[in-house]
C-alpha positions in Angstrom: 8.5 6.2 -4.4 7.7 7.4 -1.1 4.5 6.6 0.9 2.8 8.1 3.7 1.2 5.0 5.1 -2.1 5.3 6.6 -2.9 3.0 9.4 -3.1 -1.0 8.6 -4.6 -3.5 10.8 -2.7 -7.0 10.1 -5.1 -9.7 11.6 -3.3 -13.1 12.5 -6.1 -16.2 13.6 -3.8 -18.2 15.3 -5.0 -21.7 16.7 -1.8 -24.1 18.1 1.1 -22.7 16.1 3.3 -21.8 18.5 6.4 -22.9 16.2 5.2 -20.7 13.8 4.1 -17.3 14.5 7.7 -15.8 15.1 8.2 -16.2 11.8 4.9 -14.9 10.9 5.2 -11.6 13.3 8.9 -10.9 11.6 7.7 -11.0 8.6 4.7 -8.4 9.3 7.2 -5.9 11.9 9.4 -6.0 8.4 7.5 -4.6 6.6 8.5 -1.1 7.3 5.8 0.5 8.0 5.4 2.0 11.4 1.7 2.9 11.4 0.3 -0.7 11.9 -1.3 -2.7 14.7 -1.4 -6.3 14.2 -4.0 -8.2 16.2 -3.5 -12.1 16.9 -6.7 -14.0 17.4 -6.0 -16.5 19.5 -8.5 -19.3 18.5 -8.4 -21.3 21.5 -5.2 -22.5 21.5 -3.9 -24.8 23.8 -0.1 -24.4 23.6 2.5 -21.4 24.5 2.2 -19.8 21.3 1.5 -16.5 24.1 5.5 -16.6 25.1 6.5 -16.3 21.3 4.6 -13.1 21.2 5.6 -11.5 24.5 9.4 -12.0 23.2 8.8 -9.4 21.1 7.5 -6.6 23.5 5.9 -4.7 20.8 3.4 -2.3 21.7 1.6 -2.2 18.5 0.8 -6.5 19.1 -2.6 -7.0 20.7 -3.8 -10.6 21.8 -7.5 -11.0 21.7 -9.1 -14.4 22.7 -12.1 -16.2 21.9 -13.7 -19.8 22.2 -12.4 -22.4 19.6 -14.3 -21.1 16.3 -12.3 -21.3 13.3 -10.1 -19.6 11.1 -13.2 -17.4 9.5 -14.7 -16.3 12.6 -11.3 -15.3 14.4 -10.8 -13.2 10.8 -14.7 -11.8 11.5 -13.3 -10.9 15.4 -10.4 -9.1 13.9 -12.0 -6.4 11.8 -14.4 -5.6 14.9 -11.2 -4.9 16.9 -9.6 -2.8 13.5 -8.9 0.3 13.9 -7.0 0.5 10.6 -8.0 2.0 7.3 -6.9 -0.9 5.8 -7.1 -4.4 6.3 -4.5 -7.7 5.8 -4.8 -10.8 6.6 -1.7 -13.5 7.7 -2.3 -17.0 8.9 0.3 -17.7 11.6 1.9 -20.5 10.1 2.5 -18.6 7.1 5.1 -15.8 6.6 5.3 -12.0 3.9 7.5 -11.0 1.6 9.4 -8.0 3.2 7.7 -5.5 0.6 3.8 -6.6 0.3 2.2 -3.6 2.1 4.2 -1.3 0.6 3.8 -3.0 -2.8 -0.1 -2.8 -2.4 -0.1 0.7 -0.7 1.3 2.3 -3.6 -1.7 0.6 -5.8 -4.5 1.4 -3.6 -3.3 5.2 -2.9 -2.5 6.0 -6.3 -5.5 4.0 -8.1 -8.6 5.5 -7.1 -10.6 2.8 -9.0 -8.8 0.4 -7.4 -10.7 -1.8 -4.3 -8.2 -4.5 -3.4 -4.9 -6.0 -3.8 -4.0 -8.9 -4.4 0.0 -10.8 -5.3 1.1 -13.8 -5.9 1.2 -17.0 -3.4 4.4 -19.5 -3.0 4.2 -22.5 -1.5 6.7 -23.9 0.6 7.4 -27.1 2.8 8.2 -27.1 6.4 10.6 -29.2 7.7 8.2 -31.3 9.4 7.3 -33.0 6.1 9.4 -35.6 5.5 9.0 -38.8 3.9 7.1 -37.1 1.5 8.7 -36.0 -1.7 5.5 -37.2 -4.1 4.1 -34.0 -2.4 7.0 -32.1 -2.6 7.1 -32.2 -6.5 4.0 -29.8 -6.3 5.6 -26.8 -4.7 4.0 -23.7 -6.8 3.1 -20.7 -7.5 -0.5 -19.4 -8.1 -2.4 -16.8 -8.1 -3.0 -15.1 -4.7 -6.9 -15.2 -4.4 -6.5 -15.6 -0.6 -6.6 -14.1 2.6 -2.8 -13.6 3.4 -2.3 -11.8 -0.2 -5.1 -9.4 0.3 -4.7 -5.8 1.0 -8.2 -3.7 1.7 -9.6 -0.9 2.9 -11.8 -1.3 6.0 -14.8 0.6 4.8 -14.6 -1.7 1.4 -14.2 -5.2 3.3 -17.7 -4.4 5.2 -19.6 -3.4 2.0 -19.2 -7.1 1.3 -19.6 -8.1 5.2 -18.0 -10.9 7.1 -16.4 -14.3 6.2 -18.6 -17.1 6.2 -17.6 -19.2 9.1 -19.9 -21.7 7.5 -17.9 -23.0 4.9 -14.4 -24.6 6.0 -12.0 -24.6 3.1 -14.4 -22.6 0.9 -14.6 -19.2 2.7 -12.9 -17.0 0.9 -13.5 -18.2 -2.7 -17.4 -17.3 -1.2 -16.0 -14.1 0.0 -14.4 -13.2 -3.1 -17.4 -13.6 -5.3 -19.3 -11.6 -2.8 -16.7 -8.5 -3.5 -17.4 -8.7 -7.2 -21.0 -9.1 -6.5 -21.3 -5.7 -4.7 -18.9 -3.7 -7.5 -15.7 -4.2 -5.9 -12.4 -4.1 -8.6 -9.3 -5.6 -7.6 -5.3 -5.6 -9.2 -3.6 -8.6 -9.0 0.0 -7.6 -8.8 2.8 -10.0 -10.6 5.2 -10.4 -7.4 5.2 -13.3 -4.9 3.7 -11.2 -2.0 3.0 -14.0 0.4 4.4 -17.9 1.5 1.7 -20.4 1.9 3.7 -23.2 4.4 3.1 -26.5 3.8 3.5 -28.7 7.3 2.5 -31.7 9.1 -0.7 -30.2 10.9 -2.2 -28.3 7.6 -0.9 -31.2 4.4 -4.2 -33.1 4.4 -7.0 -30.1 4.0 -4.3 -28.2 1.6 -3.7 -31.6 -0.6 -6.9 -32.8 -0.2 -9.7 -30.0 0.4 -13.7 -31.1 0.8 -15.0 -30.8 -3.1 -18.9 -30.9 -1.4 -18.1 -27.8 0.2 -16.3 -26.3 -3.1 -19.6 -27.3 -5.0 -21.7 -25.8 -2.9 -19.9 -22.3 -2.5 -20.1 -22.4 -6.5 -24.2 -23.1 -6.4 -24.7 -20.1 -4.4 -22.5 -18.0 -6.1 -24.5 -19.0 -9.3 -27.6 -18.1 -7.8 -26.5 -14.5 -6.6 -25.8 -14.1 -10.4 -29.2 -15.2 -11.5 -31.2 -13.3 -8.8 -28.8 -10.1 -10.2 -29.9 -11.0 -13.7 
């Protein structure tokens, strides 16, 4: 099938992963779809990840920077900067399959009831991990309620507003609940649409995330249900 894209807006936090966000940039300019700007949030890094993104002389890559906030509020600074009609997300240490947009393009534009996309997530392991092959047994598959397998239209992302930056490991499972608070449907596609990497800077808060804040994310999504009911 062919698609007339309308305009996405990829947005990339980035915070130190300079060995990284080649891979992650590829895999968004291979997408094959010319109508895009991708806009890399540049978290307050403090290595040369800016070299890796001027090898690719791309006009449609824009470098925005702010203080040292976290992953949610460099997401938050992205959509103010969007110009898009729809809205991804990629983590710079992780990388897309080559057909995700267009895979979720065809759902949005031909399912009018349909509010956001979602595929599945693979794990993989970087070669920095080594030494550990107790962890390397878990390499899976799941479901792809996250950021970097989301695919949105603008307009619908700020009916449910901004990502917490409150919560740490927690934010989007907060934001998600806020979408089906406010009405919006979702299809959850069966392909692998994204690669989660696992490495030596991100192993511990993947393999061992903070249940308090998990807990506490659940509490107040209960309570928006009983203040609905």
């Amino acid at each position: 099938m062919s698609i007339i894209s309308p305009q996405i807006s990829v947005i990339i936090p980035i915070y130190n992963d300079a060995l990284y966000i080649q891979e992650a940039l590829t895999s968004v300019l291979s997408q094959g779809i010319e109508k895009l700007e991708i806009i890399v949030i540049d978290d307050g890094s403090t290595d040369n990840f800016e070299e890796k993104i001027k090898g690719f002389n791309d006009p449609r890559i824009r470098l925005i920077k702010q203080i040292n906030s976290g992953a949610s509020a460099a997401r938050n600074n992205g959509i103010r900067h969007a110009n898009g009609e729809y809205i991804a997300f990629l983590d710079a240490d992780d990388i897309w399959a080559s057909n995700k947009l267009k895979l979720q393009l065809e759902v949005l534009i031909n399912r009018t009831d349909i509010n956001m996309v979602y595929g599945q997530v693979k794990e993989f392991y970087d070669s920095s991990i080594k030494g550990h092959t107790d962890l390397q047994k878990e390499v899976k598959t799941f479901l792809g309620y996250s950021p970097i397998a989301l695919l949105i239209s603008k307009n619908d992302f700020l009916r449910v507003g901004d990502f917490q930056s409150k919560w740490k490991v927690a934010e989007f499972i907060d934001w998600y609940d806020r979408a089906k608070y406010v009405g919006l449907s979702e299809f959850l596609l069966p392909d692998v649409l994204a690669f989660r990497r696992i490495h030596s800077g991100n192993i511990d808060r993947l393999h061992r995330p903070d249940a308090k804040q998990y807990v506490a994310v659940l509490k107040e999504a209960l309570d928006r249900k009983r203040s609905q009911q």
